[in-house]
DRENDO-1510 file (C-alpha; in Angstrom, 1 decimal, always signed):
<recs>
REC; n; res; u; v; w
REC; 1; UNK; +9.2; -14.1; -13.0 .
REC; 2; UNK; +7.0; -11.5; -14.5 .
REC; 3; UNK; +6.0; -11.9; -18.1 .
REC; 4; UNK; +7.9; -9.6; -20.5 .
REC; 5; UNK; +5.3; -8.2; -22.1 .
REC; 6; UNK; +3.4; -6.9; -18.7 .
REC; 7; UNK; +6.6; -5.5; -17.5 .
REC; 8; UNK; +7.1; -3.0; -20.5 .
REC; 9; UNK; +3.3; -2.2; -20.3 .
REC; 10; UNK; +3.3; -1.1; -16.8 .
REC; 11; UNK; +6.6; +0.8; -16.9 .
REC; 12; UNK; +4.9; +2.5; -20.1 .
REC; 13; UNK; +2.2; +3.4; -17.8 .
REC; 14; UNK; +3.9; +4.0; -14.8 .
REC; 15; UNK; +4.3; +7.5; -13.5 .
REC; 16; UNK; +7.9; +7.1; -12.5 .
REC; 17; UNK; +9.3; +10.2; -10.8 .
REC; 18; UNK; +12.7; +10.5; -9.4 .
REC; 19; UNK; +11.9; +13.0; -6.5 .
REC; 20; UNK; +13.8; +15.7; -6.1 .
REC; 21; UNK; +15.3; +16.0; -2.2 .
REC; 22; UNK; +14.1; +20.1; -2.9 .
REC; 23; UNK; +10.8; +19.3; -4.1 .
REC; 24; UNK; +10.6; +16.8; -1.1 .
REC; 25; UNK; +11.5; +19.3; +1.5 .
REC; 26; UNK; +8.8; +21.8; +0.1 .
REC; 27; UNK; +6.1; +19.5; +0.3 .
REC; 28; UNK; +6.5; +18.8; +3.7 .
REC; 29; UNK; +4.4; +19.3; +6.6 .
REC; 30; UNK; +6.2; +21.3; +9.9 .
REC; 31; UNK; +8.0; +19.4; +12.4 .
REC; 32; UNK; +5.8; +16.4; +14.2 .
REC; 33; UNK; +6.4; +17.8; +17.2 .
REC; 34; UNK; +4.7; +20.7; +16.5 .
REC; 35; UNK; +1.8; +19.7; +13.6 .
REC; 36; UNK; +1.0; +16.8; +15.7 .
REC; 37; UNK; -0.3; +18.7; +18.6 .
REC; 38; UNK; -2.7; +20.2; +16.3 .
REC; 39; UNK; -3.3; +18.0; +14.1 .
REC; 40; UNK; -4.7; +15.6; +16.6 .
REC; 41; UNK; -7.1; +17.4; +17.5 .
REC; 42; UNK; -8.6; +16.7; +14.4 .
REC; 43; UNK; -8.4; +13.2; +14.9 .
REC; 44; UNK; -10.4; +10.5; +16.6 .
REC; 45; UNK; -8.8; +7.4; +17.6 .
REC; 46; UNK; -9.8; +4.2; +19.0 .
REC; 47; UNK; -8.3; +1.3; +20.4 .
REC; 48; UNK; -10.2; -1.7; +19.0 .
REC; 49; UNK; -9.6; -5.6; +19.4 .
REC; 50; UNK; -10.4; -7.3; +16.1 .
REC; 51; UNK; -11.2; -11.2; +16.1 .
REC; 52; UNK; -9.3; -13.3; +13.9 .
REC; 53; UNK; -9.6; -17.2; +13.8 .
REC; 54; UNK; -8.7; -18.4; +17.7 .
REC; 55; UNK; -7.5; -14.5; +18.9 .
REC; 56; UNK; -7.9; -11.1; +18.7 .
REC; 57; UNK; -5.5; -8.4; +16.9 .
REC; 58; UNK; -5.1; -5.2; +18.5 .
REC; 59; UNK; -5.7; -2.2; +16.6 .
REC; 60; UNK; -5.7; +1.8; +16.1 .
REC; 61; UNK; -9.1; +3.3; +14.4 .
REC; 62; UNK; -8.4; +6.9; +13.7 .
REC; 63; UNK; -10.4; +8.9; +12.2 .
REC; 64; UNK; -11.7; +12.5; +11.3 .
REC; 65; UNK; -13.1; +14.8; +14.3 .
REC; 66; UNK; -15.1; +16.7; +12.0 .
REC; 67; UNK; -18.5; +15.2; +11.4 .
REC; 68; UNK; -18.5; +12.7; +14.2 .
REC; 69; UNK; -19.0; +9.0; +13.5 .
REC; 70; UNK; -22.3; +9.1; +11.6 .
REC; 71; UNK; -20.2; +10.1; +9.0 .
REC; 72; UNK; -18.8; +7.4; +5.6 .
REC; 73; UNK; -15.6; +7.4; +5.3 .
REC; 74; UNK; -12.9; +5.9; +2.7 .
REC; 75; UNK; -10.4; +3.5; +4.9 .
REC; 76; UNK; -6.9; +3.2; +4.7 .
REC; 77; UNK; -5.3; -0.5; +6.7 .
REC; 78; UNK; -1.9; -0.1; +7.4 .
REC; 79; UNK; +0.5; -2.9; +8.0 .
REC; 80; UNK; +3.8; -2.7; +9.7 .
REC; 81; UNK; +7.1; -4.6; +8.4 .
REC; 82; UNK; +9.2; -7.0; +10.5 .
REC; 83; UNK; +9.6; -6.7; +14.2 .
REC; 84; UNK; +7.9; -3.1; +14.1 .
REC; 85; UNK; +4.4; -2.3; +15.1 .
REC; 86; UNK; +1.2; -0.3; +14.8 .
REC; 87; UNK; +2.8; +2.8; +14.8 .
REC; 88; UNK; +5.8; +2.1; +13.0 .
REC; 89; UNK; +9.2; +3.8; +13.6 .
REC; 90; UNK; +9.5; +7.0; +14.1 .
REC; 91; UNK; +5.9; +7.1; +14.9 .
REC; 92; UNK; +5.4; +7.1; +11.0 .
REC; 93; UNK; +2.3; +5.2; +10.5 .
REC; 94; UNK; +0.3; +7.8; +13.7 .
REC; 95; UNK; +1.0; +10.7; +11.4 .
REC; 96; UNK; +0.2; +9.2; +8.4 .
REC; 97; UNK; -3.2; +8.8; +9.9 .
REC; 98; UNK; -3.2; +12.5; +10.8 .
REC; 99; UNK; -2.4; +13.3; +8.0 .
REC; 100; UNK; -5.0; +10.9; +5.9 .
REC; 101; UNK; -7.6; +12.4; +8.7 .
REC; 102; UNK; -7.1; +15.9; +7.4 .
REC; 103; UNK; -8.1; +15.1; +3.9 .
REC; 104; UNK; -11.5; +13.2; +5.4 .
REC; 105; UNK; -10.1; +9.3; +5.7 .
REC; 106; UNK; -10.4; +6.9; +7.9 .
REC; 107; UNK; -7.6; +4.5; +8.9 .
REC; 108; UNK; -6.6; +1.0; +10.9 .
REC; 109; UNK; -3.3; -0.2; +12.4 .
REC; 110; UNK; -3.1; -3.0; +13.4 .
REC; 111; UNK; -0.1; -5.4; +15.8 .
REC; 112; UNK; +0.9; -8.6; +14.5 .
REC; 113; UNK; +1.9; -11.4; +16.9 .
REC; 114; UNK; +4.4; -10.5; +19.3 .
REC; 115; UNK; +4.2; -7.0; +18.3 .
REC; 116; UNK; +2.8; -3.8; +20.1 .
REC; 117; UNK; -0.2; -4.6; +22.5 .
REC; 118; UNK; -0.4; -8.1; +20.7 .
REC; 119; UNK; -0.5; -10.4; +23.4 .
REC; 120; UNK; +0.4; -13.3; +20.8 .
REC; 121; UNK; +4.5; -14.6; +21.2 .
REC; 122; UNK; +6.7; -13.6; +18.3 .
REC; 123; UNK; +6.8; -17.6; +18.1 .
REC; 124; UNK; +3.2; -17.6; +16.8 .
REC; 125; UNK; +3.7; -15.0; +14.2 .
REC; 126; UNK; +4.0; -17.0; +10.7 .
REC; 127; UNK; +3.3; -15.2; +7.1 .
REC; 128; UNK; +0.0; -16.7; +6.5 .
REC; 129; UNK; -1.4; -16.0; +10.1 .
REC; 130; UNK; -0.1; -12.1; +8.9 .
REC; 131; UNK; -1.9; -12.5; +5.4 .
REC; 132; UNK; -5.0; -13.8; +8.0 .
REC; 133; UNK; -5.2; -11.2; +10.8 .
REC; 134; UNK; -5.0; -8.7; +7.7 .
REC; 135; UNK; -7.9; -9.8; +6.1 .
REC; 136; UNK; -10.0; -10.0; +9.3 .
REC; 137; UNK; -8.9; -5.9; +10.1 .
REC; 138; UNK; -10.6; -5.6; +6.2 .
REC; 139; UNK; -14.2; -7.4; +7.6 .
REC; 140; UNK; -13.7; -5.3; +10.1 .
REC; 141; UNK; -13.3; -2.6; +8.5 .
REC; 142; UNK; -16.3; -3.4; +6.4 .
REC; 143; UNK; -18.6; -4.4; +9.1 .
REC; 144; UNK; -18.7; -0.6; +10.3 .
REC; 145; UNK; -21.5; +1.3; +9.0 .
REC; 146; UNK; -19.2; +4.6; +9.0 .
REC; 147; UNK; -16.9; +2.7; +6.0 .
REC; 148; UNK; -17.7; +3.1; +2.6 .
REC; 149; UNK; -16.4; +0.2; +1.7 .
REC; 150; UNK; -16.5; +0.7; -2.3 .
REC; 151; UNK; -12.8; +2.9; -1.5 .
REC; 152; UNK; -10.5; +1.2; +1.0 .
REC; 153; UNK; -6.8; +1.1; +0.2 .
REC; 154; UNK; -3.6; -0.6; +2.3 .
REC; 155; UNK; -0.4; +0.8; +2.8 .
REC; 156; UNK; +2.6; -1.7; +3.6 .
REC; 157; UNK; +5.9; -0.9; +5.3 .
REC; 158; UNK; +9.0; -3.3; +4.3 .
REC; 159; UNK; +7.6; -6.6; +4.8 .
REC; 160; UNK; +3.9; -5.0; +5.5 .
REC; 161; UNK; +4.9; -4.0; +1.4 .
REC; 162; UNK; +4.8; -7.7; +0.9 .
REC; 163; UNK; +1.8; -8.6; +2.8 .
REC; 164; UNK; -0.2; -6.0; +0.6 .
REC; 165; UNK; +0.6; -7.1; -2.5 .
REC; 166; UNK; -0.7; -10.8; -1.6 .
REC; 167; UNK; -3.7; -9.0; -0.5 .
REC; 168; UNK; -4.3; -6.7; -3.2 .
REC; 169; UNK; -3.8; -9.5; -5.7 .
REC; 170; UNK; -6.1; -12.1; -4.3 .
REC; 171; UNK; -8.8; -10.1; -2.7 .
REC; 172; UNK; -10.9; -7.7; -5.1 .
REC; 173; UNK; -11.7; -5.1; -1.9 .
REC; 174; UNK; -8.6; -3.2; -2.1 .
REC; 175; UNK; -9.1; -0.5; -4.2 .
REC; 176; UNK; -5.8; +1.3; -4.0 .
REC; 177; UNK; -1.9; +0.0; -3.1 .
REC; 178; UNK; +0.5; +1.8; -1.7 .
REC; 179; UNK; +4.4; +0.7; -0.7 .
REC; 180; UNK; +7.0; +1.6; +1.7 .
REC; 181; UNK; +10.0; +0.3; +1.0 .
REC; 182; UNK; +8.0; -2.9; +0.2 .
REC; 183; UNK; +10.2; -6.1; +0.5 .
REC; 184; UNK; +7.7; -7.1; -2.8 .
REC; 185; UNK; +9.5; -10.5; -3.7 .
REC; 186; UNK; +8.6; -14.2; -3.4 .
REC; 187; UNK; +10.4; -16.0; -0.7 .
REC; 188; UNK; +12.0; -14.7; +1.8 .
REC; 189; UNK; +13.9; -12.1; -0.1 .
REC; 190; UNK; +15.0; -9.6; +1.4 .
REC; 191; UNK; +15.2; -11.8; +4.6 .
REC; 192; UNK; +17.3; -14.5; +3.3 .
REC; 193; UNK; +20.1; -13.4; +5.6 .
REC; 194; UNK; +18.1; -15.2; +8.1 .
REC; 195; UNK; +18.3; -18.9; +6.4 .
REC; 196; UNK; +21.8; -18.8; +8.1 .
REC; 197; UNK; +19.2; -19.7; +11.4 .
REC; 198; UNK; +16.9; -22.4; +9.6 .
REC; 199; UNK; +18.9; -25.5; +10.2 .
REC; 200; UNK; +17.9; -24.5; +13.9 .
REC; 201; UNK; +15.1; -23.7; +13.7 .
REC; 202; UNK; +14.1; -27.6; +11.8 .
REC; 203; UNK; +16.6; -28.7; +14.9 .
REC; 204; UNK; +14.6; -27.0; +17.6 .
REC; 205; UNK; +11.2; -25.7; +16.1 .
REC; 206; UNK; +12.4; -22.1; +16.9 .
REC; 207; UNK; +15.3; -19.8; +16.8 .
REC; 208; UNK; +16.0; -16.4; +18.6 .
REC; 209; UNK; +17.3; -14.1; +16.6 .
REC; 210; UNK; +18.7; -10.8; +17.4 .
REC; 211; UNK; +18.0; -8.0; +15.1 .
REC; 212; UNK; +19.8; -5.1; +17.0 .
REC; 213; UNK; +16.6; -3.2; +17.8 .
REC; 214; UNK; +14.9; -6.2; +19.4 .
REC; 215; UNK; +15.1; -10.3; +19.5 .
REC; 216; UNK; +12.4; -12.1; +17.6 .
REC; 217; UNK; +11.8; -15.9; +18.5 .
REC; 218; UNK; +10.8; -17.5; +14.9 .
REC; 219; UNK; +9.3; -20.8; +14.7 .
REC; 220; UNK; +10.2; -23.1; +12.2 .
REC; 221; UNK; +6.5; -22.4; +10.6 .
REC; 222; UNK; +7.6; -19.0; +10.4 .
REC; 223; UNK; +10.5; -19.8; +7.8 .
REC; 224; UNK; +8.3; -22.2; +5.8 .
REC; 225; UNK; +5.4; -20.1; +5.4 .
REC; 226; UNK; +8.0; -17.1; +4.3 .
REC; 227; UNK; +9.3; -19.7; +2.1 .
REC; 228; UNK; +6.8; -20.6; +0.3 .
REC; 229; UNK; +5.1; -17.2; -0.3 .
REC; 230; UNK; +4.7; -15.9; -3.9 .
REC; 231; UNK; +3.5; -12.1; -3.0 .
REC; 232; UNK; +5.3; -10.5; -6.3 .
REC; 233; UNK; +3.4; -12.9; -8.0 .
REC; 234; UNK; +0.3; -12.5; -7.1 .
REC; 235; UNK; +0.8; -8.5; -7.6 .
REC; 236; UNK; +0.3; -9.6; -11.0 .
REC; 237; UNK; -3.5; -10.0; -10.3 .
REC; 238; UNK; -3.8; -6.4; -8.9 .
REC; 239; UNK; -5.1; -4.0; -11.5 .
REC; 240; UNK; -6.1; -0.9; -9.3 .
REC; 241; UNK; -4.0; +1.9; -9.0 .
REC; 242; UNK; -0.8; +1.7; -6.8 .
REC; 243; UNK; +2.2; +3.8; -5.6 .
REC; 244; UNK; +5.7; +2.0; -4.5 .
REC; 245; UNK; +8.0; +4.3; -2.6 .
REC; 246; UNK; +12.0; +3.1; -1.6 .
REC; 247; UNK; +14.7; +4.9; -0.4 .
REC; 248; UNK; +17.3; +5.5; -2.7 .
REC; 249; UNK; +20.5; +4.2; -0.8 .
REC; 250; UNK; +18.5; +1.7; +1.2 .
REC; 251; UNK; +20.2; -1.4; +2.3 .
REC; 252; UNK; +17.3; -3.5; +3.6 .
REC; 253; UNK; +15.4; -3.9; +0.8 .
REC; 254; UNK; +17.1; -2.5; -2.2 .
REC; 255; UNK; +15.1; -0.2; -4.7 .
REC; 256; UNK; +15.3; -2.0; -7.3 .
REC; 257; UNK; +12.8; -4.6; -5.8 .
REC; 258; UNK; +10.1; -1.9; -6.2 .
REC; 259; UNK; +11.1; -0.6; -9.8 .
REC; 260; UNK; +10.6; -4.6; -10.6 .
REC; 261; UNK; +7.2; -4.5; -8.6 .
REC; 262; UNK; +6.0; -1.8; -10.3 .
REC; 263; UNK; +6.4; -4.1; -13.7 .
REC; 264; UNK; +5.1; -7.2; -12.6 .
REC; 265; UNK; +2.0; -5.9; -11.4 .
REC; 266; UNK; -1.4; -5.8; -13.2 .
REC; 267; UNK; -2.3; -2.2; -13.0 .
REC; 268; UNK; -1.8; +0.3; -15.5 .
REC; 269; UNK; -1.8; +3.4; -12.8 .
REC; 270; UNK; +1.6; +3.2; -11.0 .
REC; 271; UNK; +3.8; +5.7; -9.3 .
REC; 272; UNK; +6.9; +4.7; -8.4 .
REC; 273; UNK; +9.0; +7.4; -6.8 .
REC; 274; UNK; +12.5; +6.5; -5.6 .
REC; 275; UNK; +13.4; +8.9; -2.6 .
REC; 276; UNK; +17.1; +10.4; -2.8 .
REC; 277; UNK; +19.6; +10.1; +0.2 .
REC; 278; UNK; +16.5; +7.9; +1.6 .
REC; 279; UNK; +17.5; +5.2; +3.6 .
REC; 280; UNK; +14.8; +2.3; +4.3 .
REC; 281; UNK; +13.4; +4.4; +6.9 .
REC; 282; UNK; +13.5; +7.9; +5.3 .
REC; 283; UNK; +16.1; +9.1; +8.0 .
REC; 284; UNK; +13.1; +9.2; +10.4 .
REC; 285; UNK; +15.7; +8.3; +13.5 .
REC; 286; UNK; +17.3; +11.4; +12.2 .
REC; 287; UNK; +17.0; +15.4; +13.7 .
REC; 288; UNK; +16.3; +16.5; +10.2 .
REC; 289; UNK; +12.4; +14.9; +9.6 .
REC; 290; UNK; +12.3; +16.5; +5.7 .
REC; 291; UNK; +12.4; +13.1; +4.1 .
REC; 292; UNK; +10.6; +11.0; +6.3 .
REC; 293; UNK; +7.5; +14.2; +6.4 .
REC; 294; UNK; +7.3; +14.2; +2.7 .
REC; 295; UNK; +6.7; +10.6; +2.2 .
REC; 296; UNK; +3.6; +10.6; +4.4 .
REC; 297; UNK; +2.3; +14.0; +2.9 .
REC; 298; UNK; +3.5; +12.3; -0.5 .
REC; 299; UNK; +1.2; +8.9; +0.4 .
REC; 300; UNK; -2.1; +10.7; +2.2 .
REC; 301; UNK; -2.0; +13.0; -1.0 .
REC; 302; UNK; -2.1; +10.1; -3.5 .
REC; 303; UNK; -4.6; +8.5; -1.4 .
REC; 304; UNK; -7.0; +11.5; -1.6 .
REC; 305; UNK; -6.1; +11.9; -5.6 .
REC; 306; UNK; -6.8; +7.4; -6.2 .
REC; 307; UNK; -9.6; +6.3; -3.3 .
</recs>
């Protein structure tokens, strides 16, 4: 529960914008399939492998053309939400590199076990060993010589929203927070549909789950570790500044789980826009790209403004 007090202070403080679906549509960027073409050209990427612990997390280091890699650069680490990957849907979390490329960043995505070019089962995926691999893509990250790593930020998707909050409240090298749809709760949340599958997973070890898009095998350390996770609490030790963006009709993670994280956390810079007609996604599996373009345009341009 966040203390009274801190939640009236950092709504005070908050820039909270309702964007307007107008305003949205003339901030965004032309069709991907178009600005992608040439926007990568501009870009740099590299498959890396990144140890962590016992294994090694796949990742994607982009970064800009111009300037080669003698060049510093302010990072940006990107982590996808449940059952998605590196490149998020839609291909959300690519442009969003372009697009922080463009305006001279650098950025990482990484797979979690059992997703993308992770090698790792699904099975071995657990919230810790998430919060882990993360924090080994940040030494990383800081080991380069072309990182200046006084300004590197993470962006979160859904549960990657989650995972970024316990990072930016318990380690002092994240310098800027930013949310997609960010399931930003203790426990499992937004995921509490799936305790109707914990009995069997303490029965078996495991359960397979079906999620529509794809089956996930979760082990029974999966559940606990989710369980027992306090990320909206630990926001409260975040003080840098930090931008929470949710769909407005969203019915995975409800909005209202970001206006709350924007007052539990510790900063006294946050933007909170709440995106109408936006579904958890931004209607990125739609024709009409509009929303899903001016969130990523939205997030690189806040980056360049805060890091």
């Amino acid at each position: 529960m966040s203390h009274p007090f801190r939640f009236g202070r950092a709504l005070v403080a908050a820039t909270v914008v309702l964007a307007l679906a107008a305003g949205v549509a003339a901030a965004a960027p032309p069709a991907h399939s178009n600005a992608s073409k040439a926007i990568t050209q501009r870009m740099i990427e590299q498959q890396v492998w990144i140890p962590s612990g016992d294994h090694m997390v796949p990742g994607t280091y982009a970064y800009p053309k111009a300037g080669g890699t003698a060049a510093t650069y302010p990072a940006v680490l990107m982590l996808h939400g449940f059952g998605s990957t590196g490149d998020e849907v839609g291909n959300m979390y690519l442009h969003e590199a372009q697009q922080l490329a463009l305006r001279g960043y650098a950025s990482l995505r990484i797979d979690f076990a059992g997703s993308g070019l992770n090698p790792q089962p699904f099975a071995g995926n657990t919230y810790d060993g998430m919060v882990g691999d993360s924090l080994a893509a940040l030494d990383w990250l800081i080991a380069r010589g072309n990182t200046d790593d006084s300004r590197i930020g993470v962006l979160g998707f859904s549960l990657g929203g989650k995972l970024v909050a316990t990072i930016g409240g318990t380690d002092a090298r994240v310098k800027a927070l930013a949310s997609w749809s960010g399931a930003i709760e203790n426990g499992l949340g937004s995921l509490a549909f799936l305790t109707a599958y914990y009995a069997e997973a303490q029965a078996n070890g495991h359960v397979v789950v079906d999620l529509g898009w794809r089956t996930v095998d979760l082990s029974l350390a999966w559940f606990e570790t989710m369980m027992a996770s306090t990320a909206l609490d630990q926001l409260a030790d975040y003080s840098g500044p930090m931008l929470l963006v949710a769909g407005e009709v969203d019915t995975t993670v409800n909005p209202d789980v970001s206006r709350h994280a924007a007052g539990a956390s510790g900063s006294f810079d946050v933007t909170l826009r709440i995106i109408p007609g936006a579904d958890h996604i931004y209607n990125v599996l739609t024709p009409d790209q509009t929303l899903a373009n001016g969130v990523i345009k939205l997030t690189a341009d806040w980056f360049k403004a805060k890091l």
